[in-house]
PAPA-711025 format. One record per atom (N, C-alpha, C, O, CB): chain; x, y, z. Coordinates in steps of 0.001 Angstrom, whole numbers. Glycine has a CB too. Example, Ala and Ser with C-alpha at 12.3 -4.5 7.8 and 13.67 -1.06 7.14 Angstrom:
2
+--------+---------+---------+---------+
: chaine :       X :       Y :       Z :
+--------+---------+---------+---------+
:      A :   13190 :   -5690 :    7800 :
:      A :   12300 :   -4500 :    7800 :
:      A :   13200 :   -3300 :    7800 :
:      A :   14236 :   -3319 :    8465 :
:      A :   11308 :   -4473 :    9046 :
:      A :   12850 :   -2250 :    7080 :
:      A :   13670 :   -1060 :    7140 :
:      A :   12900 :      30 :    7870 :
:      A :   13409 :    1138 :    8039 :
:      A :   14084 :    -598 :    5725 :
+--------+---------+---------+---------+
REM end
This chain:
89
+--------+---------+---------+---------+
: chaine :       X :       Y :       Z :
+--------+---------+---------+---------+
:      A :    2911 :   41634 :    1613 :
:      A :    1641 :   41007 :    1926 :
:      A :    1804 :   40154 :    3181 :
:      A :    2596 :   39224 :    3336 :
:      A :    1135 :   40154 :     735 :
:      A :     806 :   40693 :    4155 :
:      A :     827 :   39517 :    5623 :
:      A :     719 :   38319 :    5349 :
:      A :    -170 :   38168 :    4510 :
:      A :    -316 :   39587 :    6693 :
:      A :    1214 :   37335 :    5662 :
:      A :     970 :   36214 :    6150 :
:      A :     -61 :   35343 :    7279 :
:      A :     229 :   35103 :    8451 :
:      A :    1879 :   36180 :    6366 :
:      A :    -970 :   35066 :    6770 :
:      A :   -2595 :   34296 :    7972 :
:      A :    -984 :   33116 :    8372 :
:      A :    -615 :   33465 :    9493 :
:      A :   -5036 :   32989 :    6599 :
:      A :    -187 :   32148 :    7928 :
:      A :     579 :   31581 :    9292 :
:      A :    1764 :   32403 :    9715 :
:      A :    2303 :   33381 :    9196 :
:      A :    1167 :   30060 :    9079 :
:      A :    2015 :   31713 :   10821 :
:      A :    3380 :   32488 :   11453 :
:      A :    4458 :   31726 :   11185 :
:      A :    4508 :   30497 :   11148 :
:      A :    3414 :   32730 :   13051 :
:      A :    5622 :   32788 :   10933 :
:      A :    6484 :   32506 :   10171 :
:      A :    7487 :   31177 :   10481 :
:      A :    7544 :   30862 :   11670 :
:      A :    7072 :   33666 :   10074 :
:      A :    8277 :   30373 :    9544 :
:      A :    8467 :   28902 :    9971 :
:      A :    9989 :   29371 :   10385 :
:      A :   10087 :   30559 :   10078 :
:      A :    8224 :   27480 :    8633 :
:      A :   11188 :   28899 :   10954 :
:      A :   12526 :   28920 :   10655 :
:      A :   13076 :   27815 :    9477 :
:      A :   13919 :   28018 :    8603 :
:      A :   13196 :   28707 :   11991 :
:      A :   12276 :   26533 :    9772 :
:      A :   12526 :   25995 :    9166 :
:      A :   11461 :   24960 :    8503 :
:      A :   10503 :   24869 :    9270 :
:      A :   13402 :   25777 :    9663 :
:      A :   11297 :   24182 :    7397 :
:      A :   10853 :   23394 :    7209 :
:      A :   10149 :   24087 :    5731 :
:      A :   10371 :   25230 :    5332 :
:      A :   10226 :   22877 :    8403 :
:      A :    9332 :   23156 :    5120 :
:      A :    8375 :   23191 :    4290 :
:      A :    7356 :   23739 :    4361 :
:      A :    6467 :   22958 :    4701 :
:      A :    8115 :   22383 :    4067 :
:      A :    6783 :   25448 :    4090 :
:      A :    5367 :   25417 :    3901 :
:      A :    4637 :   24739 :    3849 :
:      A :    4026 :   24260 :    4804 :
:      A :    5031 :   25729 :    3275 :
:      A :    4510 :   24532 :    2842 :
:      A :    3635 :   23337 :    1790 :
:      A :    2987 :   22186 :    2845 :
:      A :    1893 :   21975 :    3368 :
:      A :    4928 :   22345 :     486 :
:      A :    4490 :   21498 :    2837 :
:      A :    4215 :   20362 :    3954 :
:      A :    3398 :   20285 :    5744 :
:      A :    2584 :   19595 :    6357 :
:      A :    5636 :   20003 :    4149 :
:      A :    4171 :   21342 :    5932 :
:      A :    3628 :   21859 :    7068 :
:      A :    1824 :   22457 :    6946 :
:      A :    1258 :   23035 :    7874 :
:      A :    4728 :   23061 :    7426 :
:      A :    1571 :   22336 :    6420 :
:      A :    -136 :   23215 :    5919 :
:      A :    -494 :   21336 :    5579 :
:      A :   -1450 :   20899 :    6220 :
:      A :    -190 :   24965 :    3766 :
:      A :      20 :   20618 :    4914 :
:      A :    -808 :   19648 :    4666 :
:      A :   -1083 :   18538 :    5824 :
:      A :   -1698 :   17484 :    5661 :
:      A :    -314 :   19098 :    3520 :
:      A :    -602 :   18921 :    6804 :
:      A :      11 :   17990 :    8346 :
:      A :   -1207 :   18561 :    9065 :
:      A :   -1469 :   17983 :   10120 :
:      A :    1921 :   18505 :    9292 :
:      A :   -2081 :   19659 :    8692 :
:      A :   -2679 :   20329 :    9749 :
:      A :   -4234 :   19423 :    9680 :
:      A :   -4695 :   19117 :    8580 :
:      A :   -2709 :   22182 :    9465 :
:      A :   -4886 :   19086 :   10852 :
:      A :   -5729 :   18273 :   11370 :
:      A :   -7212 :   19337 :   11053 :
:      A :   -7355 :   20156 :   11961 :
:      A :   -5235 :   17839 :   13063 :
:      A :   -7922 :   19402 :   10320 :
:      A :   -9667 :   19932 :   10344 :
:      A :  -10450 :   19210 :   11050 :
:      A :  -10241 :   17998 :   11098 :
:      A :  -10464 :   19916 :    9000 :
:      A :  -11520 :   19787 :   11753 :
:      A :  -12481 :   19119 :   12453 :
:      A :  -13216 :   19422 :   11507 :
:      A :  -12815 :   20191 :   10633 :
:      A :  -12875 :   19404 :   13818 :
:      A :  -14526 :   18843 :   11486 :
:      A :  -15383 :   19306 :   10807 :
:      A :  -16690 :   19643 :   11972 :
:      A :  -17031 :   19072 :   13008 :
:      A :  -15611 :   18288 :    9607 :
:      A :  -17246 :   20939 :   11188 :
:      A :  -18151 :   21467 :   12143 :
:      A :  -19469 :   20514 :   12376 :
:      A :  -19726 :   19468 :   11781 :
:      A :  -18553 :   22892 :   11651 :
:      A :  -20211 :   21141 :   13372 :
:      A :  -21222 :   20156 :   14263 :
:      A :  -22542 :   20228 :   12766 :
:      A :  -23002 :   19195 :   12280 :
:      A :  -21905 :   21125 :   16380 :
:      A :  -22848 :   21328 :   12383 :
:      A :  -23608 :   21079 :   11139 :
:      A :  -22955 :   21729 :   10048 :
:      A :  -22243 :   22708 :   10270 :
:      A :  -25022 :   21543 :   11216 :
:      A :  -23188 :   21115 :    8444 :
:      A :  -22955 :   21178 :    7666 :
:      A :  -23554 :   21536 :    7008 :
:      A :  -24683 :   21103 :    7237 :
:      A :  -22637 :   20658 :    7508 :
:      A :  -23529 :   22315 :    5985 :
:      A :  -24193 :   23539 :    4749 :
:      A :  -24591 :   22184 :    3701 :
:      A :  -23857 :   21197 :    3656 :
:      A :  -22630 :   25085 :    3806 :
:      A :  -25781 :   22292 :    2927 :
:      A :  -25747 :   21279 :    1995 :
:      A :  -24404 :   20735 :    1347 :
:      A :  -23729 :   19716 :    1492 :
:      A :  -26541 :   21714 :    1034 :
:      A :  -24316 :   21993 :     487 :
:      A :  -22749 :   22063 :    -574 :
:      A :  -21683 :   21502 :     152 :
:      A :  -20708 :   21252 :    -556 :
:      A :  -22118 :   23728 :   -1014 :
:      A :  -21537 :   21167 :    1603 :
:      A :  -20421 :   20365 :    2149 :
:      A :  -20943 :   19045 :    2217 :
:      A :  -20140 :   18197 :    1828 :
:      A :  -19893 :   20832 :    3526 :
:      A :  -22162 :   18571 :    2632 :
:      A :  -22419 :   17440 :    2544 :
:      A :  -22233 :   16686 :    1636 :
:      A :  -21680 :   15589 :    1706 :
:      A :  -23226 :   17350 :    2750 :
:      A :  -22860 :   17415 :     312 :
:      A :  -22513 :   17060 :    -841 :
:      A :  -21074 :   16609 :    -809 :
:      A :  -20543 :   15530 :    -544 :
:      A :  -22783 :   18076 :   -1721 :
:      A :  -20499 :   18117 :   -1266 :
:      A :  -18769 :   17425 :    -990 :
:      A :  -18072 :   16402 :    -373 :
:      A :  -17087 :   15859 :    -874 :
:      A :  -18078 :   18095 :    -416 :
:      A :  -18617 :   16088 :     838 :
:      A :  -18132 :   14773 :    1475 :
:      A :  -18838 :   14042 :    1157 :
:      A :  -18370 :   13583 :     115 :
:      A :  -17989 :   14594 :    2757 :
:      A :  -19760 :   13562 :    1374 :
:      A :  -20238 :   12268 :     443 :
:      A :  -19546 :   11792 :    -909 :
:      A :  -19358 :   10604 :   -1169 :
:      A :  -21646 :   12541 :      -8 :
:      A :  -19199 :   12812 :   -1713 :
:      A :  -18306 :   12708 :   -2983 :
:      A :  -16798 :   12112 :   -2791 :
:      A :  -16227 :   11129 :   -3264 :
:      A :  -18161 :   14187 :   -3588 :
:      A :  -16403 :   13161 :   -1869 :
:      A :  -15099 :   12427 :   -1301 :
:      A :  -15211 :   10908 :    -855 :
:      A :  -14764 :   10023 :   -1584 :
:      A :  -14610 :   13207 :     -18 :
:      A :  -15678 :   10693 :      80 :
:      A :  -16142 :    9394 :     240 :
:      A :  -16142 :    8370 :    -684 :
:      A :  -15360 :    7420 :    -705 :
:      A :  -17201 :    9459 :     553 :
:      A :  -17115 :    8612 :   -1506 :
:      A :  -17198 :    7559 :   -2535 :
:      A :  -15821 :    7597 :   -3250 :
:      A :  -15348 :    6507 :   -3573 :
:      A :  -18451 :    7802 :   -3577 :
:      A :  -15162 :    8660 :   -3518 :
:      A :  -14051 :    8288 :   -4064 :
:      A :  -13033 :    7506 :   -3152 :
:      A :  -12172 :    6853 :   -3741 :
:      A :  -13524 :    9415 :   -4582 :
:      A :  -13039 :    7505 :   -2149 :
:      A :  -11662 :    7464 :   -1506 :
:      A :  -12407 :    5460 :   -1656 :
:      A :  -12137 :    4364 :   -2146 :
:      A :  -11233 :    8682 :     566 :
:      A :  -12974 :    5860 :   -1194 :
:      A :  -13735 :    3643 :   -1260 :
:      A :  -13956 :    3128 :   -2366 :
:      A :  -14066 :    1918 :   -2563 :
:      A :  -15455 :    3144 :    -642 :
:      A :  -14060 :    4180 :   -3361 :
:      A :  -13531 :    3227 :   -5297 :
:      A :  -12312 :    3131 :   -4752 :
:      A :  -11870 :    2069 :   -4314 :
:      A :  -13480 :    4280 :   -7340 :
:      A :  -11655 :    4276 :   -4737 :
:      A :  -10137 :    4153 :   -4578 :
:      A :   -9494 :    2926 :   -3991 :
:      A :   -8616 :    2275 :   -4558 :
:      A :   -9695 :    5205 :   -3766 :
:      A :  -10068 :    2635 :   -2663 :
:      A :   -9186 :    1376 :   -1472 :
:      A :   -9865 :     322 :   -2391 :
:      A :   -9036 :    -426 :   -2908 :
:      A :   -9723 :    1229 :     740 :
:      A :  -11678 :     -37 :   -2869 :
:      A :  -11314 :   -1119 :   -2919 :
:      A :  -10325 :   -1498 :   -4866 :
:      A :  -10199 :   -2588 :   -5425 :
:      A :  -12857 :   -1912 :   -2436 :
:      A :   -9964 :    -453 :   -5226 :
:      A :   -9399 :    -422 :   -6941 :
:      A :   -8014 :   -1701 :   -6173 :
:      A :   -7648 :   -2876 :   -6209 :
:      A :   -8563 :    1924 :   -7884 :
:      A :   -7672 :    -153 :   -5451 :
:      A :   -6163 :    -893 :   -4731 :
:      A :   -6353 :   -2184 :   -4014 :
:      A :   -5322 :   -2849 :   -4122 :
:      A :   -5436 :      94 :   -3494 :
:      A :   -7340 :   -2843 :   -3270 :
:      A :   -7521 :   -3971 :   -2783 :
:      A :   -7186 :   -5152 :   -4034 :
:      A :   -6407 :   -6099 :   -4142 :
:      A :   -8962 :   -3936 :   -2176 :
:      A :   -8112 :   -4593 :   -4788 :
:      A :   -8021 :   -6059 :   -6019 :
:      A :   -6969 :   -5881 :   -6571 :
:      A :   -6248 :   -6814 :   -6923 :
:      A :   -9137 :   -6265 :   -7328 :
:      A :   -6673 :   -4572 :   -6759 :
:      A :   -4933 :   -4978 :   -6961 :
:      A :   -3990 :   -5755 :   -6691 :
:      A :   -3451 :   -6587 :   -7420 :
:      A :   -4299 :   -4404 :   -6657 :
:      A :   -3678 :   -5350 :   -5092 :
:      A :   -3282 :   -6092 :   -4515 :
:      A :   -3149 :   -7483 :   -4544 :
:      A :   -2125 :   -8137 :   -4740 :
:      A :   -3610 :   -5812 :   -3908 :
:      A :   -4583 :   -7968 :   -4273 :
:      A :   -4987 :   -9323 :   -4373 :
:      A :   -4788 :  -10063 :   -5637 :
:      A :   -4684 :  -11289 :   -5656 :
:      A :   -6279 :   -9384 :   -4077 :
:      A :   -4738 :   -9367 :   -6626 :
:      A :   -3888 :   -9963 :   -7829 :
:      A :   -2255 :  -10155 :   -7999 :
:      A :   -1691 :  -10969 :   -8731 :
:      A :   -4212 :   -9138 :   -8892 :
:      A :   -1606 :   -9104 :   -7051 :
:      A :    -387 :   -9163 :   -7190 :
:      A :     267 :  -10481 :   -6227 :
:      A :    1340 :  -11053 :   -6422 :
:      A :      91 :   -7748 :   -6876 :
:      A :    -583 :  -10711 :   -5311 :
:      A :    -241 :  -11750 :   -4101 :
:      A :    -903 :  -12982 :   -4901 :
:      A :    -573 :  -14104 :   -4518 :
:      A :   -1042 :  -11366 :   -2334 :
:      A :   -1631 :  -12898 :   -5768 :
:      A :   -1881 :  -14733 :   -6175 :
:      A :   -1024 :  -14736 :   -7591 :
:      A :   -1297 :  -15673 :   -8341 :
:      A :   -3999 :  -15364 :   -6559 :
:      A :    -252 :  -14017 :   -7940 :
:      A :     271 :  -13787 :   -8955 :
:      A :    2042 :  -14000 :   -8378 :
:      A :    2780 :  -14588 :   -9170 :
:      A :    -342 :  -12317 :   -9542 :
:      A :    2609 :  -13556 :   -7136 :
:      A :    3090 :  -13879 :   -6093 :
:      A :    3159 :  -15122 :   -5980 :
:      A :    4240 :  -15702 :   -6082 :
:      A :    2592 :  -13402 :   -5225 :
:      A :    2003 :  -15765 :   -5746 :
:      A :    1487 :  -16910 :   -4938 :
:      A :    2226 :  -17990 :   -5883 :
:      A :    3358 :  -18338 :   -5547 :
:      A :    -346 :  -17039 :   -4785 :
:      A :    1689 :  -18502 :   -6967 :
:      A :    1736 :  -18642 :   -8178 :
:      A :    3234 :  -18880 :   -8713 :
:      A :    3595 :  -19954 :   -9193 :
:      A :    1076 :  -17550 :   -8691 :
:      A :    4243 :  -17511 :   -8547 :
:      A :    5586 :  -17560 :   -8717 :
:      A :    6115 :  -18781 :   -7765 :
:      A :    6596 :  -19818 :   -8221 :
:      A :    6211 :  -16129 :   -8389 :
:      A :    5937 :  -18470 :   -6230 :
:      A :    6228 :  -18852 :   -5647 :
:      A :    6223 :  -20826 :   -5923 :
:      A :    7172 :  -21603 :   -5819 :
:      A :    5664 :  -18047 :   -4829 :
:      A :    5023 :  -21062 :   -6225 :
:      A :    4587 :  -22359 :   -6190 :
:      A :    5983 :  -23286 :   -7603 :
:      A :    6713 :  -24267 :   -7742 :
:      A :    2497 :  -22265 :   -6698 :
:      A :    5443 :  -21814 :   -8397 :
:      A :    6804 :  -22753 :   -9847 :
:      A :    7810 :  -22623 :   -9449 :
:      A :    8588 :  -23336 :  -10081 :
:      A :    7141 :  -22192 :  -11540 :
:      A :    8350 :  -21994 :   -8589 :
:      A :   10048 :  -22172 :   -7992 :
:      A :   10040 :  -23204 :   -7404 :
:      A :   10986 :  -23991 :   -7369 :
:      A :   10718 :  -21130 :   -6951 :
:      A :    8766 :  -23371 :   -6755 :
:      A :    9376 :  -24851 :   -5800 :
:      A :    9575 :  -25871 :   -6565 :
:      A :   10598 :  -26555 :   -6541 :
:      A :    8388 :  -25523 :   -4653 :
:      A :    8564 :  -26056 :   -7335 :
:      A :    8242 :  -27570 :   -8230 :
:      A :    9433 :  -27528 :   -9083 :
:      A :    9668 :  -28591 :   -9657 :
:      A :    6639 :  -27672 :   -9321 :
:      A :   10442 :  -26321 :   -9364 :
:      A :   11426 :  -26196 :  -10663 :
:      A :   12189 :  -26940 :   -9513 :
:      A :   12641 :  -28071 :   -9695 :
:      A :   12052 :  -24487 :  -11540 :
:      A :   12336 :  -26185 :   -8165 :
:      A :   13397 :  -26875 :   -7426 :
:      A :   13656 :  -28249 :   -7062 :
:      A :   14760 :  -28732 :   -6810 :
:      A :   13413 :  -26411 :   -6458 :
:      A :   12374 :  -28918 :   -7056 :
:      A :   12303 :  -30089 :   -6858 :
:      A :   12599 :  -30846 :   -7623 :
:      A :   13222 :  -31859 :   -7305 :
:      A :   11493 :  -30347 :   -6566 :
:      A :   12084 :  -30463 :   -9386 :
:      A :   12722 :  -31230 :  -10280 :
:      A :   13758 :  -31088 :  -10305 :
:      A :   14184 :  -32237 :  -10428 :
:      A :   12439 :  -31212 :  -11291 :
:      A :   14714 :  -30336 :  -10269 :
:      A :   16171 :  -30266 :  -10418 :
:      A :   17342 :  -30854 :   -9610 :
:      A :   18485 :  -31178 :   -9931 :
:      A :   16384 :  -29121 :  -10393 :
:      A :   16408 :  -30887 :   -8021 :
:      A :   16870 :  -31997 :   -6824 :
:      A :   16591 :  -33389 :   -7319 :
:      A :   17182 :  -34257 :   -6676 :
:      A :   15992 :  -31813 :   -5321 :
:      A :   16165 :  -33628 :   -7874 :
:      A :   15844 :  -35154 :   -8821 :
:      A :   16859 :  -34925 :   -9676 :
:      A :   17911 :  -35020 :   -9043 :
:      A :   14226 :  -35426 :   -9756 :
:      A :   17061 :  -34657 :  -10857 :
:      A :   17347 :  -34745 :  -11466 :
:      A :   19481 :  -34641 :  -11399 :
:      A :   20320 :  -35111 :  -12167 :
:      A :   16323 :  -34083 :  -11975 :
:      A :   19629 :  -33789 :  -10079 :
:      A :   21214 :  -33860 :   -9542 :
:      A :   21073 :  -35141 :   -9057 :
:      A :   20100 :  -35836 :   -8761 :
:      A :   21810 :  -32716 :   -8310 :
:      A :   22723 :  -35354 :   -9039 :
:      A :   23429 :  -36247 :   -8631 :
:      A :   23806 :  -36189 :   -7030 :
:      A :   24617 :  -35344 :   -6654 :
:      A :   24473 :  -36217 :   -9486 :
:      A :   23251 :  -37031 :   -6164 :
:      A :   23743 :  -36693 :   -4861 :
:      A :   24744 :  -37501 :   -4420 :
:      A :   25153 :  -38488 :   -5032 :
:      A :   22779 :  -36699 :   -3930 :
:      A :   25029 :  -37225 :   -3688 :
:      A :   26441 :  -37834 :   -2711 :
:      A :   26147 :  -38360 :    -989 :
:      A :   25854 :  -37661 :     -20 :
:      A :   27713 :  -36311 :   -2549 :
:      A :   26269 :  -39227 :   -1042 :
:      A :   26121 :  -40232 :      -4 :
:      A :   26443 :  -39646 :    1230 :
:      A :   25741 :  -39677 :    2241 :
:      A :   26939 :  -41421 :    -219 :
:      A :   27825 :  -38971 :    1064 :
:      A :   28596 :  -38659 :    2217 :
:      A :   27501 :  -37471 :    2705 :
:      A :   26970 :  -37294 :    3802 :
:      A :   30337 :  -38169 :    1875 :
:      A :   27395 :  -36799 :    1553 :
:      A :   26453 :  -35563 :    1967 :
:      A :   25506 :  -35435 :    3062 :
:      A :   25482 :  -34827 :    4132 :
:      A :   25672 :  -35302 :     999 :
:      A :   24605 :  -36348 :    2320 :
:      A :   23913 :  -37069 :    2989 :
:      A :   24032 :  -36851 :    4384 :
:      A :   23526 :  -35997 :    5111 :
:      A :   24126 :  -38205 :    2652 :
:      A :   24983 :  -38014 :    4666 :
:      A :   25250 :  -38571 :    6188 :
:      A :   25540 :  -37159 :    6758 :
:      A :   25153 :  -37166 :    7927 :
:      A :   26682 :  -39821 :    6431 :
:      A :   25970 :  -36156 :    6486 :
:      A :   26357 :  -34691 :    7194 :
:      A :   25361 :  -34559 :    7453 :
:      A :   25309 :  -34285 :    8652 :
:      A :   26950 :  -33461 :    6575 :
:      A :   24114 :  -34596 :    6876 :
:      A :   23128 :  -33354 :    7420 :
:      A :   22130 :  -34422 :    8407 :
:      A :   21193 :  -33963 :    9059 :
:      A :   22055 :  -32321 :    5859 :
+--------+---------+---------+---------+
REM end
């Protein structure tokens, strides 16, 4: 059976076919409009799903960050320092 691409030496089919750039034509058949509009809406549930994600993982982040300090601070209280130390820094 022919092959519609020409033949690779090397690499990935697969991959190579998914790398390839579509224009889309100057007019569109309903049933594509449709289709993209659909796409669309998914791909922008999609970014903003992952946005609030995100944004939960960074104040959740945020958050960690803040109780390390305050642990650190109590614990710099709570050591014993040294004078000489001190004077080094």
């Amino acid at each position: 059976m022919a092959s519609l691409q020409p033949p690779r030496r090397h690499g990935n089919p697969r991959t190579a076919a998914e790398s390839v750039i579509f224009y889309l034509p100057a007019k569109l058949l309903p049933w594509q409009e449709e289709l993209i509009a659909k796409r669309v809406g998914l791909v922008k549930e999609g970014l903003e799903k992952e946005w609030e994600s995100w944004k939960e993982e960074r104040k959740k982040g945020e958050e960690e960050v803040s109780n390390l300090k305050k642990q650190a601070e109590e614990l710099s209280k709570e050591l014993p320092v040294d004078e000489e130390e001190m004077k080094d820094e």
